[in-house]
C-alpha positions in Angstrom: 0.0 0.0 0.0 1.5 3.3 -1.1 1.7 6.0 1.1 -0.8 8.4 -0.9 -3.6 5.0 -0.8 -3.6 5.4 3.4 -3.9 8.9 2.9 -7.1 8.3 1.1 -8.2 5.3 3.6 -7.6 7.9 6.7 -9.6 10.6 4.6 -12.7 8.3 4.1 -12.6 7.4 7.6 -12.6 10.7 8.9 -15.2 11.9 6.3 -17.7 9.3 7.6 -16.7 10.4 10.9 -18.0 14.0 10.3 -21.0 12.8 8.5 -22.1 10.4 11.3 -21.5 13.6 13.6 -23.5 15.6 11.6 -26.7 12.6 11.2 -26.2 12.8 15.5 -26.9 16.1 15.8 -30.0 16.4 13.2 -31.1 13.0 15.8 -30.9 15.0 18.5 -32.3 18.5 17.3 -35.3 16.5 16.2 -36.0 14.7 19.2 -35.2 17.8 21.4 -37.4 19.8 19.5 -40.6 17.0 19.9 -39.6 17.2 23.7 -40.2 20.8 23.8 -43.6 20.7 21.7 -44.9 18.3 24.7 -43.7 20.9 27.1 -45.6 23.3 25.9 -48.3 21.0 25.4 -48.4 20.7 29.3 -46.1 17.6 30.2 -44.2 18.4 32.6 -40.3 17.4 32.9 -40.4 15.0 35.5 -43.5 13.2 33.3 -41.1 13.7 30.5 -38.3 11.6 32.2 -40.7 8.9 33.1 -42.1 8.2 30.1 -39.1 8.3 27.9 -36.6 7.5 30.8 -33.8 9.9 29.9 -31.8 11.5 32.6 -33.0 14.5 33.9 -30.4 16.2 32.8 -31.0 14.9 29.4 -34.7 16.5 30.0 -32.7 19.8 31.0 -30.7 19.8 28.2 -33.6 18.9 25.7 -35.3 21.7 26.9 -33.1 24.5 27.3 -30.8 24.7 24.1 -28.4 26.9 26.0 -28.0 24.1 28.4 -26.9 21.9 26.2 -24.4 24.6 24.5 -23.1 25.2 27.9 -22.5 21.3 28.5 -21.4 20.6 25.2 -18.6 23.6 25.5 -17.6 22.4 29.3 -17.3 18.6 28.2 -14.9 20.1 25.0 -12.8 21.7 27.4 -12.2 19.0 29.6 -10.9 16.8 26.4 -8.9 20.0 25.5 -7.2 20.0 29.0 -6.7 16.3 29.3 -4.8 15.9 25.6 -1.4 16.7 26.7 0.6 15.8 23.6 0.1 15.8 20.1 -0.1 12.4 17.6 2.3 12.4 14.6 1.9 10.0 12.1 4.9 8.0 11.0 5.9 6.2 7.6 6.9 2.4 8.0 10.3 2.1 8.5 
């Protein structure tokens, strides 16, 4: 395998990566979004957790976007903090 064909293996990988991401997100934007039409259509949070079983926190989130913004930004800069060196890719000696 030449060097220029695991290029192109590592690109496909991480463009499936990003497109799975992406499909996530729409998944969650959609359900989030039915989960704040039955709010407002009276269920309560804590009936919301029972009947779906999330987390309350994953009630919390689903209903307050900024939540979620906040708790997505707080769990990126733990990763941040935690990598303490950088990968380099090698050739095969």
């Amino acid at each position: 395998m030449t060097e220029d064909e695991l290029r192109e293996v590592i690109a496909r990988y991480d463009k499936a990566g990003e497109e799975i991401a992406a499909a996530e997100e729409r998944r969650i934007a959609e359900r989030d979004a039915g989960l704040r039409r039955a709010r407002d259509a009276g269920w309560r949070p804590v009936d919301l957790e029972h009947f779906t079983g999330y987390s309350r926190e994953a009630i919390r989130q689903a209903l307050n976007p900024e939540a979620r913004a906040a708790a997505k930004k707080a769990a990126a800069d733990r990763r941040a903090a935690r990598k303490t060196s950088t990968t380099v890719r090698r050739s095969p000696r």
